[in-house]
N, C-alpha and C positions, 0 to 999 in steps of 0.2 A: 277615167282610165288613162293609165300613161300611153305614152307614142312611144314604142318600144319595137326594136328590131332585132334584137338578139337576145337569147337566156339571158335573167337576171337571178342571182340571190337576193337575199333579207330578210328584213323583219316585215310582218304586216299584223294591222289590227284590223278586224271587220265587227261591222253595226249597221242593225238596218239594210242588210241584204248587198251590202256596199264594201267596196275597202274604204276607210275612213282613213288611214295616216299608215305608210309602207315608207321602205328607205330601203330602196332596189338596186342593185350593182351590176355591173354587167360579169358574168363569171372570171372573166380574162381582170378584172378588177378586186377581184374577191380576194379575203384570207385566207390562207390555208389553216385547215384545223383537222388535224389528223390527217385521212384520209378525204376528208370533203373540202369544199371550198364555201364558205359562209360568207355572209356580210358583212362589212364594216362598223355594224352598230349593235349595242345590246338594247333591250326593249326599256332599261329602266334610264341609260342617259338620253335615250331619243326622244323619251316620255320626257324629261327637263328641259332638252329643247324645243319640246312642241309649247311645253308650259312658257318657257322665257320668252317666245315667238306670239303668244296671244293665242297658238292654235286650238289651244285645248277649251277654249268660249265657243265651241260649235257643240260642244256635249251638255247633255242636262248636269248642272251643277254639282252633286255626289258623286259623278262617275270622273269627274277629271282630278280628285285626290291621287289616285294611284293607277298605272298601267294595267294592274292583272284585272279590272272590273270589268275588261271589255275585252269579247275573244281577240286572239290572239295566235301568233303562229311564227315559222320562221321556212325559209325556202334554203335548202343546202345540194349541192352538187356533189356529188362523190366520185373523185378522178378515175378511180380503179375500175368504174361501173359503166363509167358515163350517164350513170341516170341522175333523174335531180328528187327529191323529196319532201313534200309539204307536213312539216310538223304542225299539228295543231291539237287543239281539246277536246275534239267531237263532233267539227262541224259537217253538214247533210253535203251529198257528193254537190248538188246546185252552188253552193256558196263554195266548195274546192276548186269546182271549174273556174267562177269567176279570179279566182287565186292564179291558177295556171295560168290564165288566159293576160291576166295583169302581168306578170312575171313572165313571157313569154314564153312560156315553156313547151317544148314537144309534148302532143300527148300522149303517142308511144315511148317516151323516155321519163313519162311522171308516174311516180307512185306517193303515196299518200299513206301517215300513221299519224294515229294519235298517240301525244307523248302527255304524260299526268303532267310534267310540269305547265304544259298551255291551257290545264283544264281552269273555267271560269271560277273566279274566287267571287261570290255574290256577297251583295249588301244588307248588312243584318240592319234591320230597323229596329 
């Protein structure tokens, strides 16, 4: 769990009841994007530097080809709202809290959607 004192955006992947690999900003640090404030990273070069970093050897071997094989999600702020919002695939409200609660988020200022883009793209054997 990060040591975190203020809202952050990002990206995060979760496995195993856990966030596995985030890359969290603190809002006042974030990109504007539209009307929201997002993170600094997209999920497909953060996945390159997890890979160049050695990080991706804590996953069963098939799952560290590609980012989309492990949920996934992205945290955004929207100025005009002041709320913040957990994009993700699907996941059960238990594993959104631990999301919130990583990213320090108010829980009267968090709402939660599922977006098709974060939906799990599984492993054809």
């Amino acid at each position: 769990m990060q040591n975190c004192t203020k809202p952050s955006v990002g990206i995060w992947w979760f496995y195993y009841d856990d966030i596995l690999f985030a890359d969290p900003i603190e809002v006042e640090k974030g990109l504007p994007y539209g009307d929201c404030i997002t993170g600094i990273s997209d999920h497909a070069d953060f996945w390159d530097s997890l890979e160049a970093s050695g990080e991706l050897g804590k996953l069963p071997h098939p799952l560290r080809s590609e980012y989309f094989y492990i949920p996934r999600g992205r945290v955004v702020f929207h100025k005009d709202t002041g709320r913040f919002t957990v994009l993700h695939g699907g996941l059960k409200k238990r594993e959104l809290n631990k999301i919130r609660k990583f990213f320090c988020l108010p829980k009267e200022l968090t709402d939660y959607d599922t977006d098709f883009h974060y939906n799990l793209i599984t492993l054809i054997k």
